[in-house]
C-alpha positions in Angstrom: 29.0 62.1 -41.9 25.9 63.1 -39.6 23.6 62.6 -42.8 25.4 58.9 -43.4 24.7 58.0 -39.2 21.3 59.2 -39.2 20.2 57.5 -42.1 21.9 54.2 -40.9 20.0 55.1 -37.8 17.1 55.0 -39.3 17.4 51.8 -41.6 18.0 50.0 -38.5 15.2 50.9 -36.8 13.0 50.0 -40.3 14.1 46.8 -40.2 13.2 46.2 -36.7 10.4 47.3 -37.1 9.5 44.7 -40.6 9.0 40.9 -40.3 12.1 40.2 -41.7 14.0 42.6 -39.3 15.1 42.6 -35.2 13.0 40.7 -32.9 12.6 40.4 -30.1 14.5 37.5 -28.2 12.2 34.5 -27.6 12.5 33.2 -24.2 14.9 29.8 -24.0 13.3 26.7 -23.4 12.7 24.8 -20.0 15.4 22.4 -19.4 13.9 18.8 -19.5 14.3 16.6 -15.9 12.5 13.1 -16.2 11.7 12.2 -12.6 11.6 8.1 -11.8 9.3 7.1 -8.6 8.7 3.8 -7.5 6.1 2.7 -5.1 4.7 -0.6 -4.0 1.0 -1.3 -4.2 0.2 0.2 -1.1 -3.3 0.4 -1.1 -4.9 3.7 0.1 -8.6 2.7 1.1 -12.0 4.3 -0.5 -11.1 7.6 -0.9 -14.2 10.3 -1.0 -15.0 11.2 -4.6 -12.6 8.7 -6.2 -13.1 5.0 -4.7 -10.7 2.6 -3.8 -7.1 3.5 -4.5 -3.9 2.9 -4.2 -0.4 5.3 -4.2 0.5 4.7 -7.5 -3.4 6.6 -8.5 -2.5 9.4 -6.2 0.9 9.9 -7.5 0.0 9.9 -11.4 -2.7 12.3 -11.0 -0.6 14.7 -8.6 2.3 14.5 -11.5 0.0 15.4 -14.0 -1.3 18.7 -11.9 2.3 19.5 -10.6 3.3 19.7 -14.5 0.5 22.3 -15.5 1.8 24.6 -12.9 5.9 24.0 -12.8 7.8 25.8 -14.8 11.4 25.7 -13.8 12.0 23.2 -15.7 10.2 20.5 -18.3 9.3 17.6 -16.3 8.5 14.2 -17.2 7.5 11.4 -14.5 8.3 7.9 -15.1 6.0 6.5 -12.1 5.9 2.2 -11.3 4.7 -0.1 -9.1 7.1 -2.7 -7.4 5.9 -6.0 -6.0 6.7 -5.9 -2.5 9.1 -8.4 -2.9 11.1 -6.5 -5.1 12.5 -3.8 -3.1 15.6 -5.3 -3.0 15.6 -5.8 -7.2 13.9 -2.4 -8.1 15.6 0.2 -5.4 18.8 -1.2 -4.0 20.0 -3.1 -6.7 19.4 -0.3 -9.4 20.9 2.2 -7.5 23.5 4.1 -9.2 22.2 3.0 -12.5 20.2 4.8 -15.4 17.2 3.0 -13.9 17.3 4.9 -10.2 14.7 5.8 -8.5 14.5 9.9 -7.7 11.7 9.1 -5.8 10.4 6.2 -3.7 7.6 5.7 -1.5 8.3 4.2 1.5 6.8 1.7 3.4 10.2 0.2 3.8 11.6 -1.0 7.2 14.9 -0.4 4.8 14.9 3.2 5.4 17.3 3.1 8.2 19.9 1.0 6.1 19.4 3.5 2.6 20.2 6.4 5.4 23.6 4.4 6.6 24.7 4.1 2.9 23.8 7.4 2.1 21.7 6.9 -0.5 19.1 9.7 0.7 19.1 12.9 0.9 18.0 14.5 4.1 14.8 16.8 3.8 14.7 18.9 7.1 15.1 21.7 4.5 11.6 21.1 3.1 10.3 20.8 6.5 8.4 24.5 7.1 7.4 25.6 10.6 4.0 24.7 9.6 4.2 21.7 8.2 6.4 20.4 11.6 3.2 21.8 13.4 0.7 20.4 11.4 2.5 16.9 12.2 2.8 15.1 15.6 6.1 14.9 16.8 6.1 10.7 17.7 5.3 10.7 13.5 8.4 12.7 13.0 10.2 10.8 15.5 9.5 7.4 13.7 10.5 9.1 10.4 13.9 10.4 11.8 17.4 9.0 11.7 20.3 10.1 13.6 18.6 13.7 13.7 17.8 14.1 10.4 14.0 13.5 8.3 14.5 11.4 5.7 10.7 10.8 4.7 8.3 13.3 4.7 5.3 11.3 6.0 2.2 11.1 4.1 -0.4 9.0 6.3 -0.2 6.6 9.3 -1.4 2.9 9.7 -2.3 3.4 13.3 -4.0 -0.5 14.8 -6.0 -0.6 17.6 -8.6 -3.4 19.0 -12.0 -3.3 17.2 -14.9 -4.9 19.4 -17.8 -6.4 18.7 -20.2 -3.7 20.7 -22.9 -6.6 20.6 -20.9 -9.3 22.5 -19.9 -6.8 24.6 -23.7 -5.6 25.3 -24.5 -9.3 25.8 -21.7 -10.1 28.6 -23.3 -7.2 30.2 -19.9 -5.1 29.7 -21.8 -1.8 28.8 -19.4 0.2 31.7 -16.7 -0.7 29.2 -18.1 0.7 25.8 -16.8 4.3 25.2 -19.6 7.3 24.9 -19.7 8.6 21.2 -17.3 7.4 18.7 -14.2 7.4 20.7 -11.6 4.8 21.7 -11.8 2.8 25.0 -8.4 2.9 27.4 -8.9 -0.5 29.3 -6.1 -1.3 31.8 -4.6 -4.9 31.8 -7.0 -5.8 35.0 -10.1 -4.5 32.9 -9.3 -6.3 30.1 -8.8 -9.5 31.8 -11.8 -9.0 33.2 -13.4 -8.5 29.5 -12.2 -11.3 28.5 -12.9 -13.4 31.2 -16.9 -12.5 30.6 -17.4 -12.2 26.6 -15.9 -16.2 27.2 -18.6 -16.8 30.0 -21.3 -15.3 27.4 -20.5 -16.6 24.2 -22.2 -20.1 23.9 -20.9 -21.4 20.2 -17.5 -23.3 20.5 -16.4 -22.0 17.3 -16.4 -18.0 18.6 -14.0 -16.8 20.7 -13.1 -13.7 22.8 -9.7 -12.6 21.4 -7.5 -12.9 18.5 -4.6 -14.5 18.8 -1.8 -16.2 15.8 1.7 -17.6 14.9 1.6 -19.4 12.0 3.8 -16.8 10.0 5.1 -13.1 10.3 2.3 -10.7 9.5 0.8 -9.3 12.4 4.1 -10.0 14.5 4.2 -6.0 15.8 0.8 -6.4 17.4 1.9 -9.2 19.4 4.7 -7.7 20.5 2.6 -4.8 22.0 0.7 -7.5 24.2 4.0 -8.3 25.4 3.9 -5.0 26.8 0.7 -5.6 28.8 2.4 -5.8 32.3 5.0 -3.0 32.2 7.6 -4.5 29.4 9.4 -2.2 27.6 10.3 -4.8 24.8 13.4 -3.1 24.5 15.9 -1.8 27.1 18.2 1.2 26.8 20.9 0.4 24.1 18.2 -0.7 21.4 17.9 -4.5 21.9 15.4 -6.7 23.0 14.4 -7.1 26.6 11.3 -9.5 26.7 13.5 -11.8 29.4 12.0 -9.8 32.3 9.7 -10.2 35.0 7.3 -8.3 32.6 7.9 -10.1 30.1 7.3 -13.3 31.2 4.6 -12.3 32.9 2.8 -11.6 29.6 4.2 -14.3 27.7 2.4 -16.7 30.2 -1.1 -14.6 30.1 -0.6 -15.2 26.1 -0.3 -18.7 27.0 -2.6 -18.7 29.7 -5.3 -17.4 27.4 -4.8 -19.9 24.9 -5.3 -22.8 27.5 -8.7 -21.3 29.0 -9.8 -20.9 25.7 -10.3 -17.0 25.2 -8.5 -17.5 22.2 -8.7 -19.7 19.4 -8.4 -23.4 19.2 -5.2 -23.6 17.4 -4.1 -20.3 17.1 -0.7 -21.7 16.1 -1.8 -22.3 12.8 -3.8 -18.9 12.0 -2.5 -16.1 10.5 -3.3 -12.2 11.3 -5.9 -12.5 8.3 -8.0 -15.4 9.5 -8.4 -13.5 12.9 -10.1 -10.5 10.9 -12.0 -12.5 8.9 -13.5 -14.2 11.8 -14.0 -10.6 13.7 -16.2 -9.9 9.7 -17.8 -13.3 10.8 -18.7 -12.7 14.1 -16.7 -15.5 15.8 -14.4 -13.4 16.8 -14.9 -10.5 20.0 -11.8 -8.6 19.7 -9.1 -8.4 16.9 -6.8 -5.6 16.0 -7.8 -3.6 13.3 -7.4 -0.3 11.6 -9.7 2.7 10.7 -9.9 0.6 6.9 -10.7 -2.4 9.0 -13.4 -0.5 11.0 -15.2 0.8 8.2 -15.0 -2.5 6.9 -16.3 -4.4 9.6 -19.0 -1.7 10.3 -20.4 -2.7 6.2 -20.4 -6.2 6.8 -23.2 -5.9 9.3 -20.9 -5.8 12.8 -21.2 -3.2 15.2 -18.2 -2.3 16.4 -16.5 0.2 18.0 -12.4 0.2 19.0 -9.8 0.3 21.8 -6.4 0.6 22.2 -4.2 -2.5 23.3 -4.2 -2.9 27.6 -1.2 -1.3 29.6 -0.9 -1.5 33.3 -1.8 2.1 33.6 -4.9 2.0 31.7 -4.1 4.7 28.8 -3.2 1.9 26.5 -1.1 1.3 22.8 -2.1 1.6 19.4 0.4 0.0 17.2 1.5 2.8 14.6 3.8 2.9 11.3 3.6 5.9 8.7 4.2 6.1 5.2 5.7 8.3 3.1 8.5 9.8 0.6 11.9 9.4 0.0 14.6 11.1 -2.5 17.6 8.9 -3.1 20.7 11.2 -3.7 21.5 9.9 -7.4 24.4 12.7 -7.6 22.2 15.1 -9.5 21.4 18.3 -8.2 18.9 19.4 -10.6 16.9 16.1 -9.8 17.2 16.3 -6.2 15.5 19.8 -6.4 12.9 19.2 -8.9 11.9 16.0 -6.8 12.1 18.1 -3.3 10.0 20.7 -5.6 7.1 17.9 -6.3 7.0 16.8 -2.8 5.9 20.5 -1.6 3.5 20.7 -4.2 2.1 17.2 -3.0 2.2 18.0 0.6 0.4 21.1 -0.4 -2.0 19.8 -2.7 -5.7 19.1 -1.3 -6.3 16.7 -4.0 -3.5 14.7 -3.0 -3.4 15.0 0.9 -7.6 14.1 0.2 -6.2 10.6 -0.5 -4.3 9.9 3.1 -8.3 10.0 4.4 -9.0 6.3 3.2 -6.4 5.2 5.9 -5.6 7.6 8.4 -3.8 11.6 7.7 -0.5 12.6 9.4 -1.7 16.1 8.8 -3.6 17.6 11.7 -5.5 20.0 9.4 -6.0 17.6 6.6 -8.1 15.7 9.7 -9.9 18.8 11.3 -10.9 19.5 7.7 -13.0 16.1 7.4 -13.2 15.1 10.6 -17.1 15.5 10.7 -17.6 14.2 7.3 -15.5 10.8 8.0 -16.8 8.5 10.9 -13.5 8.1 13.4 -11.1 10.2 11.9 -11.2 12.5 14.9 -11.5 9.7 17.3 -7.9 8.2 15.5 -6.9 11.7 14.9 -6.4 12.3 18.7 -5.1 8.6 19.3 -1.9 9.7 17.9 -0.5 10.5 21.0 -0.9 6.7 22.7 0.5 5.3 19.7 4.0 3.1 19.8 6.7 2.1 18.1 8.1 -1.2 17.8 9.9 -0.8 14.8 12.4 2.1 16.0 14.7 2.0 12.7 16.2 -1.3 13.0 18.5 -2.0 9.9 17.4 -5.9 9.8 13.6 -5.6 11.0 12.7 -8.2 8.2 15.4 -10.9 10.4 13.6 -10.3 13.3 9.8 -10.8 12.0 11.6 -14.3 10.6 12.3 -15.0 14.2 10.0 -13.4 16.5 7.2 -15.7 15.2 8.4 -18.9 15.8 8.6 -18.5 19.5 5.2 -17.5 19.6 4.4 -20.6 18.2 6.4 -22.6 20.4 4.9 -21.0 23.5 1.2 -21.8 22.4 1.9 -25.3 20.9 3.6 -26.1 24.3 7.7 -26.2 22.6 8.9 -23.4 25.1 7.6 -22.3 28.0 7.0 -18.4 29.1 10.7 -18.1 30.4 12.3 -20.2 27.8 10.4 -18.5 25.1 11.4 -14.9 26.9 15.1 -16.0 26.6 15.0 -17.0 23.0 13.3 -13.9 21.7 15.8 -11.8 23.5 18.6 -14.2 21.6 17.3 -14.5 18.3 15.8 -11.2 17.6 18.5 -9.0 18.8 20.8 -11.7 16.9 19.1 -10.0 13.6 19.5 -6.8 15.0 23.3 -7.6 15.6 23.6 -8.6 12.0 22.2 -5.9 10.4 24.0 -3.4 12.1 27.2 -5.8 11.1 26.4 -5.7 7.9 25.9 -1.7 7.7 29.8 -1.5 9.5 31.3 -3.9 6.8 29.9 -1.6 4.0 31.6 1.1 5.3 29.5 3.9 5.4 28.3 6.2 8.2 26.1 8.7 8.9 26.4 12.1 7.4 
């Protein structure tokens, strides 16, 4: 019987040890997750050592580089682009459908209401010590809804003014031009008073000191920043608008005032945000908001410019600031949700991919430090951060209040409305919007988490 056990013993361990025998257990395969993210075609500037670019380039080479190194699980990307108009079609209407997004980038205003319907997931989780750090907290603030991150920002569109350094030089303003490359912090009085002497000095009727337009919605946040020239909060405690103020009309009638002594331009009614930066490129044009894209730009066409924030009473100023960045919509698939939260650390992470924020502006401190001496402005913008201001503040119908908030603009340059009456019907119409979105969010039924 021992004779019989050892030589079955042994048999066994020949054919383990032959071709045909025992091997060894190969390793099972990689489960296979296919990843769909959707962007529009936010474009992302000239980006060092790849040119002009937009998301949808960053996002197709990151997948590709996130794929070599994962290996959880098999993962396939299905990446698009979305016409800007087609949010509603391409994100809202598939969702719940075999065409979902996992991922989305967002430069929505319809963040808020995707958070009320609980459509996202929340990403504190993701959210490191480090990464908080590395991030200023007014960025975080904007990207927050009832307490909890639901986009992990990417990089910021801060605005300020750019100025035309050579108009400026020739009204004898030099006191006014910052030292270096750095932005200027003009208080309402000093910027009056700018204004008041780049008109004095400019001699062709077709060139004007400041921008100024109405003739559709684009551009609407910047104006609404003016409006807080003379101490207006645009909004008061509960969330709605307060422009029907002392301070309020007090800046509504310097915007009108300023069209009637000609500081702005004839018939500023009918421009768009678009004409006034082409006619800044032209040199007809002193002052117009702008961005560090803008700058750079301006600064190629032949205009030398340098920037400053928006006029406040106290002299510190605004920069009119939005961020962009990503979103995972909660599609009821755990595995997805991780893989995608999984991507977006590797993204956040990756120096090829945060190297593409610098053709705008980074939301990551050390992405800036990093290039900041390489990149003309980036440290000036860097440490502008802190002035900047929010007019969005997660309103669940912004889009029905840019359809409104125009128009009275226009009426109060054409003459329709005057300072108070045009005070009184922002305060109406836009918190109207505001009103029925939140209306609509309380009919569907869902809540916060």
């Amino acid at each position: 019987m021992r004779k019989r056990n050892l030589l079955c013993a042994l048999l066994a361990a020949a054919l383990c040890l032959s071709p045909a025998g025992c091997r060894a257990q190969e390793p099972a395969e990689p489960e296979k997750v296919t990843l769909t993210v959707k962007t529009p075609p936010i474009g992302l500037g000239n980006i060092p050592g790849a040119g002009e670019a937009e998301v949808y380039d960053m996002l197709t080479a990151a997948a590709e580089r996130f794929q070599a190194q994962y290996d959880k699980y098999d993962v396939e990307f299905s990446i698009s682009r979305y016409d800007y108009l087609d949010e509603q079609a391409q994100l809202a209407d598939k969702y719940g459908t075999p065409e979902a997004a996992d991922i989305f980038f967002a430069g929505s205003w319809n963040v808020p209401l995707y958070v009320k319907r609980g459509w996202l997931v929340p990403l504190d989780d993701m959210i490191t010590p480090e990464l908080r750090s590395d991030v200023d907290e007014s960025i975080w603030k904007q990207n927050t809804v009832g307490g909890k991150v639901y986009t992990l920002p990417y990089h910021q569109l801060q605005n300020t003014l750019m100025v035309n350094r050579t108009m400026m030089q020739a009204a004898g303003l030099e006191e006014y031009i910052p030292q270096d490359d750095s932005v200027a912090h003009w208080s309402t009085e000093e910027f009056n008073l700018i204004c008041q002497r780049l008109k004095e000095s400019l001699t062709d009727e077709n060139t004007f000191a400041f921008m100024m337009y109405a003739a559709n919605s684009q551009g609407d946040s910047h104006i609404m920043t003016l409006l807080r020239a003379y101490g207006c909060p645009l909004y008061d405690e509960n969330g709605n608008f307060s422009v029907n103020t002392p301070e309020g009309i007090q800046a509504l009638a310097w915007i009108k005032e300023m069209d009637q002594q000609g500081i702005t331009p004839k018939g500023a009614e009918n421009l768009e945000l678009l004409d006034c930066v082409n006619l800044f490129y032209n040199q007809q044009l002193a002052m117009c908001v702008g961005n560090l894209t803008n700058l750079w730009d301006a600064r190629n066409k032949g205009v030398d410019v340098f920037t400053a924030n928006f006029p406040d009473p106290s002299g510190a100023g605004f920069c009119t600031t939005s961020s962009n960045g990503f979103c995972v919509f909660d599609n009821g698939d755990e595995t997805k949700i991780q893989v995608a939260k999984d991507f977006l650390s590797f993204l956040l992470s990756d120096g090829e991919a945060m190297k593409y924020t610098l053709g705008t502006l980074p939301v990551s401190k050390s992405v800036t430090q990093q290039y900041q001496d390489e990149i003309w402005m980036l440290k000036a913008y860097g440490e502008n951060t802190a002035d900047t201001v929010d007019n969005i503040r997660g309103s669940l119908n912004w889009q029905g209040v840019r359809d409104v908030f125009y128009r009275n603009i226009n009426d109060l340059l054409t003459g329709e409305k005057s300072p108070e009456e045009a005070a009184a019907a922002i305060d109406e119409s836009c918190n109207t919007a505001l009103e029925q979105g939140r209306a609509s969010d309380e009919e569907s039924g869902n809540k916060e988490d």
